[in-house]
Every structure is written in structure tokens, then in C-alpha cells.
C-alpha positions as CSV (number, residue, x, y, z in Angstrom):
1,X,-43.9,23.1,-20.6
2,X,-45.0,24.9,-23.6
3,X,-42.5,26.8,-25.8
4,X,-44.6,29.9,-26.8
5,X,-41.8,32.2,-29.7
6,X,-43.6,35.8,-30.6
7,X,-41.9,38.0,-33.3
8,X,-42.9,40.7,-35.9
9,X,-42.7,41.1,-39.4
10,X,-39.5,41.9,-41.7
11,X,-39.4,45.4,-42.6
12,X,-41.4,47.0,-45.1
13,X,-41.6,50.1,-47.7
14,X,-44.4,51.8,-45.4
15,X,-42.1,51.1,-42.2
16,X,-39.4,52.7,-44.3
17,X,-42.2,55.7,-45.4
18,X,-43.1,56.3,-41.8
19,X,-46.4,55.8,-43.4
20,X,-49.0,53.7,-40.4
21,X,-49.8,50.0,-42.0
22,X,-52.3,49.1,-39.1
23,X,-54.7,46.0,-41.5
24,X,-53.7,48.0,-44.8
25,X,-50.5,46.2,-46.2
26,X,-47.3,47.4,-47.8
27,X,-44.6,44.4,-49.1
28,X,-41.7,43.3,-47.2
29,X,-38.2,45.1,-49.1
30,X,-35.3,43.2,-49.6
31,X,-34.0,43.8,-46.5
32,X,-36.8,42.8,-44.6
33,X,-36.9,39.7,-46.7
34,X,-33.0,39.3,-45.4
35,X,-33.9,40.0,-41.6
36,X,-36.9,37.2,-42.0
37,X,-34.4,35.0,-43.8
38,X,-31.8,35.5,-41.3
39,X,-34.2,34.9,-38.0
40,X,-35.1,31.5,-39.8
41,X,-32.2,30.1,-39.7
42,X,-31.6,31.6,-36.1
43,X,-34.9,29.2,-35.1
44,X,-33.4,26.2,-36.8
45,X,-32.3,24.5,-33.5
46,X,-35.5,25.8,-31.1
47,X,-37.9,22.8,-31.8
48,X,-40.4,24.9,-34.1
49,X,-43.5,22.4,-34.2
50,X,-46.3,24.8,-35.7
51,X,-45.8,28.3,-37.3
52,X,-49.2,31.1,-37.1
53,X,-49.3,34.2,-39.0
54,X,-51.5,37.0,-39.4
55,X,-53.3,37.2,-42.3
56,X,-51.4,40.3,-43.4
57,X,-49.3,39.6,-46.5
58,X,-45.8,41.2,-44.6
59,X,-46.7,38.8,-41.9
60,X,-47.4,35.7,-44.0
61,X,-44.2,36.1,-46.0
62,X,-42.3,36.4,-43.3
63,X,-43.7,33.2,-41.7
64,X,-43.4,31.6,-45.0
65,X,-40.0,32.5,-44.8
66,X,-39.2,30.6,-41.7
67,X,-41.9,27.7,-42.4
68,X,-39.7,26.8,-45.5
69,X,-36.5,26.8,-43.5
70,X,-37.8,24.7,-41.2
71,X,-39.4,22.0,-43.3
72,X,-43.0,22.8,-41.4
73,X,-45.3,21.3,-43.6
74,X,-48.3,24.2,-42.7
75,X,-48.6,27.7,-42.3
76,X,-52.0,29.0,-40.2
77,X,-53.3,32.0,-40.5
78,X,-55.4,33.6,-38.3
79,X,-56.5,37.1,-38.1
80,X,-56.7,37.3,-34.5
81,X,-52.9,38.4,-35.0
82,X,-53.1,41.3,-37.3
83,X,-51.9,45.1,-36.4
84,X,-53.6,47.4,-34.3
85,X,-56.2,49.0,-36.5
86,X,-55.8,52.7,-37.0
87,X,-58.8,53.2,-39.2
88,X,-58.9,56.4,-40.8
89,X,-55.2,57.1,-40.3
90,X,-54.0,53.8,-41.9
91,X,-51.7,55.1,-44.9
92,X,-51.1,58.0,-44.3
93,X,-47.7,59.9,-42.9
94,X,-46.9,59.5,-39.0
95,X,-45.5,63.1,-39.1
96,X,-48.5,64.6,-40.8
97,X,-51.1,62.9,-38.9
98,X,-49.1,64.6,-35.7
99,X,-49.6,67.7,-37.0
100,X,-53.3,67.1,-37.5
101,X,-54.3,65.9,-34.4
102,X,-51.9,67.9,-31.6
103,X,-54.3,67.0,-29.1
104,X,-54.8,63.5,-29.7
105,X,-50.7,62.8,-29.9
106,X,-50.1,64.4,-26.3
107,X,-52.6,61.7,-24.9
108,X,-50.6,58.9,-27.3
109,X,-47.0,59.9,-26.2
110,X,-48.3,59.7,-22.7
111,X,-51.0,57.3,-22.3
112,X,-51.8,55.7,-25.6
113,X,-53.8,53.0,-23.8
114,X,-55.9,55.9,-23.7
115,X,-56.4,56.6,-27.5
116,X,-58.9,55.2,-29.7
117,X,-58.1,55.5,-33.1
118,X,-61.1,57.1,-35.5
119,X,-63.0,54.1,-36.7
120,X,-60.4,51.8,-35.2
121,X,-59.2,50.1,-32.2
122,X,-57.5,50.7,-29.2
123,X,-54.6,48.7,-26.8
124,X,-57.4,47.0,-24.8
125,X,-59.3,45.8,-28.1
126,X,-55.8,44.4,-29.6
127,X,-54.9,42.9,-26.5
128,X,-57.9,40.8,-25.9
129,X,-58.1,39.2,-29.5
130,X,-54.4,38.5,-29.5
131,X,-54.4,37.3,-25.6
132,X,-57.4,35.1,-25.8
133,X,-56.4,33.3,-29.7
134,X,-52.3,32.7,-27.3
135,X,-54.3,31.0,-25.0
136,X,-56.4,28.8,-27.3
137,X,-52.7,28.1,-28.8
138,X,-51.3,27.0,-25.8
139,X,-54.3,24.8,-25.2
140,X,-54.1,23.5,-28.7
141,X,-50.4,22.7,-28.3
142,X,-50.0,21.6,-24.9
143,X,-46.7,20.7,-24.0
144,X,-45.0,21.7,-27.7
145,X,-42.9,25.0,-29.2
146,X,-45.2,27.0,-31.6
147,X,-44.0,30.4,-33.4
148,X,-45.9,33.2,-33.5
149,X,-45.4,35.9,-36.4
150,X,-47.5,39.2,-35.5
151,X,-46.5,42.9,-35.7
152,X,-45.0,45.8,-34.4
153,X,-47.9,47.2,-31.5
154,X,-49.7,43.6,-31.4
155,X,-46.4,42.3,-30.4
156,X,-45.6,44.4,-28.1
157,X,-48.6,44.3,-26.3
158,X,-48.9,40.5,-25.9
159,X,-45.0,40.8,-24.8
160,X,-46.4,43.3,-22.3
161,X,-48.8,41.2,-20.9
162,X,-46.4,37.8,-20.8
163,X,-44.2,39.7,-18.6
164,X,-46.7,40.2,-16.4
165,X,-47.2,44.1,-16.3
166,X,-50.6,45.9,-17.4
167,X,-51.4,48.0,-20.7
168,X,-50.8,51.1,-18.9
169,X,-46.8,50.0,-18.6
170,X,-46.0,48.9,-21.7
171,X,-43.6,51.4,-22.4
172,X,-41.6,49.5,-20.1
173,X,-41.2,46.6,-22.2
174,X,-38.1,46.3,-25.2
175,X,-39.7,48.1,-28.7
176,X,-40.1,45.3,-31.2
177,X,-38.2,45.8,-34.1
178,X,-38.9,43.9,-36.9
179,X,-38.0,40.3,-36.5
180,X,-37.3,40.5,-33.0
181,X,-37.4,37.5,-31.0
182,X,-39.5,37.0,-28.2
183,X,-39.0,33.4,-26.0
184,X,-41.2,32.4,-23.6
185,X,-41.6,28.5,-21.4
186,X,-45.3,28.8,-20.4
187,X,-46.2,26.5,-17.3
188,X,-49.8,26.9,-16.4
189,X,-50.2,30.7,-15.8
190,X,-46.4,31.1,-15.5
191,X,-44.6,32.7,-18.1
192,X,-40.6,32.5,-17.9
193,X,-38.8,34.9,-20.4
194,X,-35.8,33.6,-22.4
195,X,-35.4,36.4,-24.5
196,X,-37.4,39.3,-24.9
197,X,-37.1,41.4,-28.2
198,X,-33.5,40.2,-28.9
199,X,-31.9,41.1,-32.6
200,X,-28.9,39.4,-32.4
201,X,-29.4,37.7,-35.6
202,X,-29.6,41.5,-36.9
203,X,-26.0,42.3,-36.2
204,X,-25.0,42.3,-39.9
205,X,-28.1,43.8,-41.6
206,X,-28.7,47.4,-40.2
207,X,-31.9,47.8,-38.5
């Protein structure tokens, strides 16, 4: 049985802006640096054995975080786990770019499985370079507990996909906040949810 734990990033000044981060970065704020401080010591007793990060900078200090308060001797990085890529929207304003493209938002709010983003990706794309680098983990680790740190839409997705259920339904599947925990006992192609986007570690910093 392999130990597979999936969460997101601590919060950061462009979540906080509305602004979309997608592979451009903005730093983790002192309250994200609390929320990633406070999941740490919420994995103290799970068995961490190996700890991968996006290559983002929120992502990698967030891992950091929980590397150090764990004792892991390694951080790996791989970029298999960064953010949807929004392209050409990537720092700019959620609520302006609605405003801009009307047409394209009805088809996200909908179906955004369906959406492409200019000179970006779409859920399919982020799915299959996130799925595919899990599975070489869960080869790789056979048999041990490994924590994933990813973000907001990449984490949702391969949560989506763990439970089972295709692209098309992931809005049936818990919104990841940021540090939200995600535990899953893999056993061949089986995946048995022990928590899915659980903040209980939250309850005393405001999400």
C-alpha cells in the first residue's frame, strides 16, 4: 500500500489580488506562510518519506516548510506539478479578464474542460502531465508515503481523477483551498480516500 498526500500552496499576494498566477509567481504572505507552517506540523505523525514540489517558488516554500518540520533531508522538484498555464491571461485581474472575454467565461463557468486558454493549456493537458509524473511516483515509491505539494486547479484535477470521476465532473469534487489536505492509500489501480480537501488545521487562521 502506497500512501500518496496531494495539497496546494499557502496563500499568496496574487490569490489575495484575484490576480491568475498560472507559471507566473507571486510570494507566499504571512498568512500563507502560517497555513503552510500549520499543515506541517499537522503531517508530523503521517509517515512523510519523500516531499515533491513544483518548481514554482509559492509551491517550493511551502514544501520547504513542511520538509524542515519533518527532518526530510530532500526537497524534489519537478515541474510536471506546476499550475495550469493561462498564457496570455497570467497576471492580470480575474474580474477584468471576465469582462473581456464574455464569451469565453460562459463556456468556463459551464464546461471549462472545454476552454483553452490563449497560448496556454487546458484541463486535459494539466491532467496528463500531473497524472502520468503520480504514477512514475507511485512506481518510484512502491509501498511508501510521499507528499505532494501542487496548486489550486492541478490539484484539483488529479483529486478529480483519484476519485475516480472524469474531467467533465470535476466540479463535483471539494475546491482546494490553499493547504488543503488530500489522503489517498493507493493499491494497484485502487485509490481509497482518507481525506479529501480537509482544512482542519485551518480552524484558527481564517481562510
Amino acid at each position: 500500500m502506497t500512501k500518496i498526500i496531494l495539497t496546494r500552496h499557502g496563500q499568496t499576494l496574487w490569490n489575495i489580488e484575484g490576480r491568475v498566477q498560472g507559471r507566473l509567481d507571486s510570494p507566499l504572505t504571512e498568512k500563507g506562510l502560517l497555513q503552510a507552517r500549520s499543515l506541517a506540523h499537522r503531517l508530523k505523525n503521517e509517515g512523510i518519506q519523500h516531499i515533491y514540489s513544483s518548481d514554482a517558488p509559492r509551491a517550493r516554500g511551502t514544501a520547504d516548510e513542511i520538509r524542515r518540520a519533518l527532518s526530510l533531508a530532500a526537497l524534489h522538484v519537478n515541474p510536471a506539478l506546476r499550475e495550469f498555464s493561462f498564457g496570455d491571461w497570467e497576471g492580470q485581474v480575474w474580474g477584468e479578464l471576465r469582462e473581456t472575454y464574455p464569451e469565453v467565461f460562459q463556456v468556463w463557468d459551464v464546461s471549462p474542460h472545454l476552454v483553452t486558454a490563449p497560448n496556454g493549456e487546458n484541463m486535459e493537458m494539466v491532467l496528463k502531465r500531473s497524472w502520468d509524473f503520480l504514477q512514475q511516483i507511485i512506481r518510484t515509491h512502491a509501498g511508501e508515503t510521499v507528499c505532494l505539494v501542487t496548486h489550486g486547479l492541478t490539484l484539483k484535477l488529479l483529486v478529480t481523477k483519484a476519485l475516480g470521476l472524469e474531467i467533465c465532473d470535476w466540479a463535483q469534487t471539494p475546491w482546494q483551498h490553499n493547504t488543503a489536505l488530500n489522503i489517498f492509500a493507493v493499491d494497484g489501480q485502487e485509490w481509497k480516500p482518507e481525506l479529501v480537501g480537509d482544512c482542519q488545521h485551518l480552524e484558527n487562521i481564517d481562510l
